[in-house]
DRENGULUM-19955 format. One record per residue: x, y, z of N, C-alpha, C in turn. Coordinates in steps of 0.05 Angstrom, whole numbers, padded with zeros to 5 digits, always signed. Layout:
BEGIN
XYZXYZXYZ/...
% end
This chain:
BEGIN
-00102-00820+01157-00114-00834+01134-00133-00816+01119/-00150-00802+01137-00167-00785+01128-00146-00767+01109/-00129-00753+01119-00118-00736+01101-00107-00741+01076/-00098-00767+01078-00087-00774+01052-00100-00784+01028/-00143-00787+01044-00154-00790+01021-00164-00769+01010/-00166-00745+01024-00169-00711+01014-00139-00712+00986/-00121-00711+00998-00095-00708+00972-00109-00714+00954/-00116-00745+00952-00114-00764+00930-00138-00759+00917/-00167-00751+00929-00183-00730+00924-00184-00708+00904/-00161-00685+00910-00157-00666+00906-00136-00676+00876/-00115-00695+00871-00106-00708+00856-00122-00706+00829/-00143-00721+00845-00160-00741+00818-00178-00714+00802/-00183-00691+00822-00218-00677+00819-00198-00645+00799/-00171-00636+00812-00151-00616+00800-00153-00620+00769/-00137-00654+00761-00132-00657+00728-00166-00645+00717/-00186-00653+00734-00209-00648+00715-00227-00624+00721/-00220-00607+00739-00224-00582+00739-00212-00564+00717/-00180-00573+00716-00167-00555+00696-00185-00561+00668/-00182-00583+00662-00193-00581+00636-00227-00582+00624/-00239-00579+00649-00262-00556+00650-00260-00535+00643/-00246-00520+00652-00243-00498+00653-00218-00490+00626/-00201-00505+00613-00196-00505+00583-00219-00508+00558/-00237-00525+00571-00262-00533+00548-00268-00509+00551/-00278-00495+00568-00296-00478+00573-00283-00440+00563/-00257-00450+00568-00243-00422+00558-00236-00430+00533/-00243-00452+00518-00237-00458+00484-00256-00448+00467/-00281-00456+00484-00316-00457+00476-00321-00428+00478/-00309-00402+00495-00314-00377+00492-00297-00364+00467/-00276-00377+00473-00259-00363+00444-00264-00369+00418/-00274-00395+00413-00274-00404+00382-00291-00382+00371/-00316-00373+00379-00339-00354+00366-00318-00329+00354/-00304-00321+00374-00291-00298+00363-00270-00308+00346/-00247-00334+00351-00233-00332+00321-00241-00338+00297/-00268-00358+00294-00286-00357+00272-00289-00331+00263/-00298-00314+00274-00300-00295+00259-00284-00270+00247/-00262-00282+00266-00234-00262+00252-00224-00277+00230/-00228-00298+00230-00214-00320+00207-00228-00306+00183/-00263-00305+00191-00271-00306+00170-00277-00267+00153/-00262-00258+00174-00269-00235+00171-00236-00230+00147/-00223-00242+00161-00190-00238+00141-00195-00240+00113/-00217-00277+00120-00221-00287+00084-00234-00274+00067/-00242-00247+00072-00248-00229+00053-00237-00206+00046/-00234-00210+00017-00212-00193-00001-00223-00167+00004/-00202-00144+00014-00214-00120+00026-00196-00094-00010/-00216-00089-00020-00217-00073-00043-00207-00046-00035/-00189-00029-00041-00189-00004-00022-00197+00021-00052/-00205+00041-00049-00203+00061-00073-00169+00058-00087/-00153+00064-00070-00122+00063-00087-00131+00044-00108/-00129+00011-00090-00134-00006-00117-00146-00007-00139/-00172+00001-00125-00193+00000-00154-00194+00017-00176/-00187+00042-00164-00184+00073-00187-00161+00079-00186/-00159+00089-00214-00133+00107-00219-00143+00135-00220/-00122+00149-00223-00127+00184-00222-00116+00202-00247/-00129+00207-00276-00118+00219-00292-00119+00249-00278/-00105+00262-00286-00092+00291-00281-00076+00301-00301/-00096+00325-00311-00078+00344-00321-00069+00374-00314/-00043+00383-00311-00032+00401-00301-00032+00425-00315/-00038+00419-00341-00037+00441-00366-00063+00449-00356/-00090+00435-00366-00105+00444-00365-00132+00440-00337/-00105+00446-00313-00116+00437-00284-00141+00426-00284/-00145+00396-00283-00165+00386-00280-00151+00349-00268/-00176+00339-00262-00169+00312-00255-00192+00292-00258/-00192+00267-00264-00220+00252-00250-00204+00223-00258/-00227+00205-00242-00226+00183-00232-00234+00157-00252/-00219+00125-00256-00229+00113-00274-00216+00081-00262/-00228+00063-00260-00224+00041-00253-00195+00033-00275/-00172+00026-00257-00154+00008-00270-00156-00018-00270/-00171-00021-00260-00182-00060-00254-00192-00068-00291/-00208-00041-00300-00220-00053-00323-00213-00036-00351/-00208-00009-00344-00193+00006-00362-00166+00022-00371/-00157+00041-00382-00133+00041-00392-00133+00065-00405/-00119+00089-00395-00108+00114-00412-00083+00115-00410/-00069+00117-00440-00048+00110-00448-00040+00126-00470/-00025+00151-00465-00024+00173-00493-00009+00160-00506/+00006+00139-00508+00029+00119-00524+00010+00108-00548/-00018+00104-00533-00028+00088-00557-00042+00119-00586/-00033+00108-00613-00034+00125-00621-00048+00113-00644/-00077+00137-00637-00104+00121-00657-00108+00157-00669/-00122+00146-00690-00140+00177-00706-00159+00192-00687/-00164+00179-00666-00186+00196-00649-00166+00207-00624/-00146+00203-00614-00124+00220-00611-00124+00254-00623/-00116+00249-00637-00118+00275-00650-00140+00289-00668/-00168+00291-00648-00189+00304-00665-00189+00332-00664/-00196+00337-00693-00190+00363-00713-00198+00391-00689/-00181+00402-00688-00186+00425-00671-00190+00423-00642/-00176+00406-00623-00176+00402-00608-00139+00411-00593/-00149+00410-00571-00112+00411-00550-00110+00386-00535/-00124+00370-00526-00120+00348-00529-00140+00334-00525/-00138+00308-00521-00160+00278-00524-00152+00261-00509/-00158+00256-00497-00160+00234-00473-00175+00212-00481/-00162+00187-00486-00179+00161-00496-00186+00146-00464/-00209+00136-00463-00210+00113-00453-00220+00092-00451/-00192+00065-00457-00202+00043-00461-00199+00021-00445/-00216+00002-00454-00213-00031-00441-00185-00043-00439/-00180-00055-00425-00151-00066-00430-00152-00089-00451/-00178-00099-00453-00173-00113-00484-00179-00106-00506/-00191-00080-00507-00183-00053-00538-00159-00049-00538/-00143-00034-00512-00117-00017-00512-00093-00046-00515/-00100-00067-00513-00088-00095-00519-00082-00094-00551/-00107-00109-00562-00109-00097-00600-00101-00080-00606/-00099-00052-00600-00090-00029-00613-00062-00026-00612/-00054-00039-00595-00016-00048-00587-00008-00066-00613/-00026-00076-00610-00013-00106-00626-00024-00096-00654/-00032-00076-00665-00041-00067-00692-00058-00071-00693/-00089-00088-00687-00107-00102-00693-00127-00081-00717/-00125-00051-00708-00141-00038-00728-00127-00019-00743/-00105-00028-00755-00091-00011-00784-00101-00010-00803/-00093+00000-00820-00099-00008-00851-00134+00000-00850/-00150+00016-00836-00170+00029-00839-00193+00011-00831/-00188-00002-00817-00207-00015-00800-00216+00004-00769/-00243+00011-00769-00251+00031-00755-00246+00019-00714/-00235+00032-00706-00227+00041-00676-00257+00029-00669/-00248+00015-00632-00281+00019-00624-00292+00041-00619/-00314+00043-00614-00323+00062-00591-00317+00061-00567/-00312+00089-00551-00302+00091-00526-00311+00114-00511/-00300+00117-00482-00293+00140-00475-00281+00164-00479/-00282+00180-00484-00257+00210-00489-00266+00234-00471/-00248+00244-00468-00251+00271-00453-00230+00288-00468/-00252+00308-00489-00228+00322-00500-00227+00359-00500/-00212+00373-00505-00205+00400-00497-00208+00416-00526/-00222+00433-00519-00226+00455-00537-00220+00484-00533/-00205+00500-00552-00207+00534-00546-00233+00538-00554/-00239+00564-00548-00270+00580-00555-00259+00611-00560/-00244+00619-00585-00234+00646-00588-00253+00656-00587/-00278+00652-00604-00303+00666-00617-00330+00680-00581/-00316+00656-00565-00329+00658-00552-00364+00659-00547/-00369+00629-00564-00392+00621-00576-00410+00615-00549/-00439+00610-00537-00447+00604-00530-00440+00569-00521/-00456+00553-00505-00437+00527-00509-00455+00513-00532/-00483+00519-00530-00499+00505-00552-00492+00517-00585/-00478+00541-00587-00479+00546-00608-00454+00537-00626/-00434+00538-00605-00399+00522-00607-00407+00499-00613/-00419+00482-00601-00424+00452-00610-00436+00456-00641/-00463+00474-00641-00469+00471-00671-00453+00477-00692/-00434+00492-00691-00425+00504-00709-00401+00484-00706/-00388+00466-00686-00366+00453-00701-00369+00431-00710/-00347+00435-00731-00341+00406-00749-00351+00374-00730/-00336+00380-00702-00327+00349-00687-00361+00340-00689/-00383+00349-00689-00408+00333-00672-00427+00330-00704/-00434+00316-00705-00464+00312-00731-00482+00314-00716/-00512+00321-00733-00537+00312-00727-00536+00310-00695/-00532+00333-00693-00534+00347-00654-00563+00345-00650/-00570+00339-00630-00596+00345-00615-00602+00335-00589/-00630+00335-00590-00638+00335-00559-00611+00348-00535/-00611+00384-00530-00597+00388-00523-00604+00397-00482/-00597+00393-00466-00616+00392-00447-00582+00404-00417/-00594+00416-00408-00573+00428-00378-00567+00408-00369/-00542+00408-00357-00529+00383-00333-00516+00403-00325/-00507+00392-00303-00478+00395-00279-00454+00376-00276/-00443+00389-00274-00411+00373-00273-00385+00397-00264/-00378+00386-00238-00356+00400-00227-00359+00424-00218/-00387+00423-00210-00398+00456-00207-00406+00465-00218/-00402+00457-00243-00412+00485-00268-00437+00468-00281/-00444+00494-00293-00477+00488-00316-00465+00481-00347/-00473+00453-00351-00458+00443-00383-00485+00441-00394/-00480+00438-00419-00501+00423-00437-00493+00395-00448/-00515+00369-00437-00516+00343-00448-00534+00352-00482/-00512+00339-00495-00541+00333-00519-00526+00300-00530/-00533+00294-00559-00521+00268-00575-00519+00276-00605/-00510+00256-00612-00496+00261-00644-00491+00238-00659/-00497+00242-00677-00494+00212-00695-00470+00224-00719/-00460+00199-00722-00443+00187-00746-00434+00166-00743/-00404+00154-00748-00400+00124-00743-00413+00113-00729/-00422+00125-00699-00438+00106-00672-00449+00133-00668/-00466+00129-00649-00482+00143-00636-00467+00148-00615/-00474+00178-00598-00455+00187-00575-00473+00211-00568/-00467+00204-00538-00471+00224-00519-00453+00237-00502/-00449+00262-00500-00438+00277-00494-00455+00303-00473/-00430+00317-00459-00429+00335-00440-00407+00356-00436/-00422+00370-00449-00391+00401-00454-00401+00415-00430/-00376+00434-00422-00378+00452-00399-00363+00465-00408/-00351+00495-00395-00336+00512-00394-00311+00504-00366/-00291+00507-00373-00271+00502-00352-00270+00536-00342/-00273+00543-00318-00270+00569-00300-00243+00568-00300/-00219+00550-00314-00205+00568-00305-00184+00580-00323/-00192+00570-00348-00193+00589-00378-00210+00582-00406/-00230+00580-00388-00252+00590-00413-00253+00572-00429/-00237+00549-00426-00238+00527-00458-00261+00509-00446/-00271+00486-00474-00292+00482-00470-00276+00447-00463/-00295+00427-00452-00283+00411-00447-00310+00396-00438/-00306+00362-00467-00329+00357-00476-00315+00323-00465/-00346+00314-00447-00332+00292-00446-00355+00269-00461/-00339+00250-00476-00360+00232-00497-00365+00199-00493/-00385+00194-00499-00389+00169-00491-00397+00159-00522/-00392+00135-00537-00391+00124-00566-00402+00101-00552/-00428+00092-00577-00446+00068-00564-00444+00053-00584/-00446+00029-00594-00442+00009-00624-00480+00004-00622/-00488+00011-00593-00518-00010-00600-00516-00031-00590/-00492-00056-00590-00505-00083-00591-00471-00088-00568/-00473-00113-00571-00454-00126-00541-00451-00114-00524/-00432-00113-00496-00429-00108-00481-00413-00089-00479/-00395-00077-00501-00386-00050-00490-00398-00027-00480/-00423-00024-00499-00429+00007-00483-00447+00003-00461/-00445-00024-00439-00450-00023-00419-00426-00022-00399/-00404-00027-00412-00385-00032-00396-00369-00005-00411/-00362+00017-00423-00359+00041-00423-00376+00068-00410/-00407+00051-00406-00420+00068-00389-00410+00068-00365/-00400+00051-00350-00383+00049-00329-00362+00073-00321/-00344+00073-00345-00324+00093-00340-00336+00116-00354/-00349+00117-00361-00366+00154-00360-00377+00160-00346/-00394+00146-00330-00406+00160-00305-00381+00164-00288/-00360+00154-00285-00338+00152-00265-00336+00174-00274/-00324+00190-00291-00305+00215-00306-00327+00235-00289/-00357+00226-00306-00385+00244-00299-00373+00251-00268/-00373+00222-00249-00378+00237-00221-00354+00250-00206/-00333+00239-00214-00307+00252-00202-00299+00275-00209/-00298+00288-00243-00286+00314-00251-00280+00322-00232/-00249+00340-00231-00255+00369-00215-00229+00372-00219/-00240+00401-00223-00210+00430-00235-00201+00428-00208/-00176+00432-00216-00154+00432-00191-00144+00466-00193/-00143+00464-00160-00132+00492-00153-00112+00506-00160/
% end
């Protein structure tokens, strides 16, 4: 008799051991899948996504520019494209400038916004860089001209007025001598030239001549 009330014992006390010991192995794990759950639910940004990589092969160079918010597109074909004495121009815009400029929005002589550009110059004369800038046509009312760095090398920041105000940073490319001026166009007022300062410091910090 004794033994068979040990079974019945062991019966009743087993069902509620096990699921002791389920509570208790549930109650260690939940902390850790909470936090994988919640570690998933956040959107993981990688560089691929966020930047794109302009590159040019002609004039070995490259730098960096958010595709999330901007847009270089040699298809789109504006008058600042092709500024006077230049090898090329690099626009860069918003995707709701480079939107308008698709759809025509500024023909018929309605002025382009202000933007980004990074554009290419020869130097036959082999001018100083402060004195190249004065003497060409592309910049007005030059001043405050002051040293920077960019990509290794010693440029000169200065600014310039006409349609908008702009600041700029010319350097010498080491690896033929052309000059290569990158520009920032401000209106003054709304939110673009806070949100084109964006992609100029990008250009600013990434540059670099390729091997």
């Amino acid at each position: 008799m004794q033994i068979h009330n040990k079974q019945i014992q062991q019966w009743i006390l087993s069902p509620i051991l096990m699921s002791l010991v389920a509570v208790g192995t549930i109650a260690c794990q939940s902390p850790v899948h909470s936090s994988v759950t919640k570690q998933a639910a956040k959107p993981v940004v990688t560089l691929a996504q966020a930047s794109g990589v302009y590159r040019s092969d002609r004039f070995r160079f490259r730098f960096s520019y958010s595709t999330q918010d901007f847009v270089i597109d040699s298809k789109l074909s504006t008058p600042r494209n092709n500024v006077d004495g230049s090898l090329a121009a690099i626009d860069i815009w918003t995707k709701q400038h480079a939107q308008k400029i698709r759809a025509g929005a500024y023909e018929g002589g309605t002025e382009y916004p202000a933007n980004v550009q990074v554009a290419v110059y020869n130097n036959p004369r082999k001018f100083s860089l402060q004195n190249w800038i004065k003497q060409s046509s592309q910049f007005s009312a030059t001043r405050d001209f002051k040293s920077a760095k960019i990509a290794g090398q010693t440029g000169v920041k200065f600014y310039s007025s006409g349609l908008y105000e702009n600041e700029h940073v010319a350097f010498i490319s080491p690896k033929d001598s052309r000059i290569i001026v990158v520009s920032l166009s401000k209106t003054g007022y709304g939110n673009n030239d806070a949100i084109y300062r964006r992609a100029y410091q990008q250009v600013m910090n990434s540059f670099t001549f390729l091997k």
